[in-house]
N, C-alpha and C positions, 0 to 999 in steps of 0.2 A: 233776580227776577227775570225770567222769559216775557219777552214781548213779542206780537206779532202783528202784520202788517202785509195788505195786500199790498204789491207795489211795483214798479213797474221792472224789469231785469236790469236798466243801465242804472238805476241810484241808489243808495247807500244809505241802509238805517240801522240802527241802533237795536239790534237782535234779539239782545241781555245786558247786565250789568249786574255788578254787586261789588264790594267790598274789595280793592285793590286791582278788578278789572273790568274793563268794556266789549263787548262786543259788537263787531260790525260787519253785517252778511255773515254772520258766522266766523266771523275769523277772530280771533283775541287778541287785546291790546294790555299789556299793562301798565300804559302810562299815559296822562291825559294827552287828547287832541283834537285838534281842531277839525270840524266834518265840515263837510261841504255835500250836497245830494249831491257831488260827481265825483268830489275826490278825497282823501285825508289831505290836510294842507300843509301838514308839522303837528308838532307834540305843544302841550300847552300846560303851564302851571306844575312843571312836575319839581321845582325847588320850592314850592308850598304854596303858598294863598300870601304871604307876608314877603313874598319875593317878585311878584306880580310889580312891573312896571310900566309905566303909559307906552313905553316902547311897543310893549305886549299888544296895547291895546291898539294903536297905531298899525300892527300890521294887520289886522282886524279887517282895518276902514277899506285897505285894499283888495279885498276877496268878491267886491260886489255886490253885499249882500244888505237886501231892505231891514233885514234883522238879525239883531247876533244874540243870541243865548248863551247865557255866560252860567257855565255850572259849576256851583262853587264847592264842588266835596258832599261828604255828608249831611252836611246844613248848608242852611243859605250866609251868606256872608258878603255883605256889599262893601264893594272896594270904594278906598276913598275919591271923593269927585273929580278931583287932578289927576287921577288915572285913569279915569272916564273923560276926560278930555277931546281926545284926538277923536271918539267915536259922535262924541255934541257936536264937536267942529264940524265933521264929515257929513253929518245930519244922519248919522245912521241910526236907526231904533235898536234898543239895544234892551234884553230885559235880566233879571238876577235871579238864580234860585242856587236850588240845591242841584246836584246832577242827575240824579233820578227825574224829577220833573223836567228838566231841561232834555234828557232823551225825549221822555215822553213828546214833549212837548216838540220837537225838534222833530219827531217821527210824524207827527201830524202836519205841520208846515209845510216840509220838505212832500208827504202823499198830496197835499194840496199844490204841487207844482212851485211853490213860494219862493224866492229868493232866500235863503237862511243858512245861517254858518251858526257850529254851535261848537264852544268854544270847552270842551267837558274838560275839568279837575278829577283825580283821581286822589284817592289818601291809598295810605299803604294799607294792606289787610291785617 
C-alpha cells in the first residue's frame, strides 16, 4: 500500500508497506525497525513475535518518546505484560496493533510533531 504524507524534509515516514517490506522516504527495508521522526534506531522483531523479549522492550523506554507503537506483523498480537514491563515502568504510552495501522498511525503522530517511536515487525512475504 502507498501512503502519502505532506511533511516536513528532515523527518522520516513510512512511504509504503506490504508483505515482507517497509518503506521509508522511499528507500526499502526488509526487515522490521524501529523509526523514530529523526532516525532508524535498529531493526526490531526480526526472529519473530515469540522471540520478542522485555530487553526489546527496555531499549524502547530509551529513545524518548511519549508513545511507542508496537506493530505486530500482519495481525495484531499482544505481547505478554512482563514484556511490557520496562515500558509501565518508564511511564511510557505504548499502544498494539498490526503494522499496517501502526505506520498509519505513526505517520500521523510523527506530521503532528509528536514524540513517537514505532517499533514495526515484519513477516516474511
Amino acid at each position: 500500500m502507498k501512503l502519502h504524507l505532506d511533511k516536513r524534509d528532515d523527518t522520516l515516514a513510512v512511504t509504503a508497506h506490504g508483505p515482507g517490506y517497509l518503506e521509508i522516504n522511499r528507500q526499502r527495508y526488509a526487515h522490521g525497525i524501529v523509526l523514530l521522526p529523526n532516525r532508524i534506531a535498529g531493526q526490531f522483531g526480526n526472529q519473530g513475535f515469540e522471540a520478542l523479549s522485555s530487553a526489546d522492550f527496555a531499549a524502547l523506554c530509551e529513545l524518548g518518546a511519549d508513545v511507542v507503537l508496537i506493530g505486530t506483523g500482519s495481525r495484531q498480537r499482544f505481547p505478554a505484560p512482563a514484556l511490557l514491563r520496562p515500558l509501565v515502568e518508564a511511564h511510557v504510552g505504548f499502544e498494539v496493533m498490526d503494522t499496517a495501522a501502526a505506520c498509519r498511525t505513526y505517520n500521523i503522530l510523527m506530521g503532528e510533531g509528536r514524540a513517537v517511536v514505532a517499533a514495526l515487525m515484519l513477516e516474511p512475504a
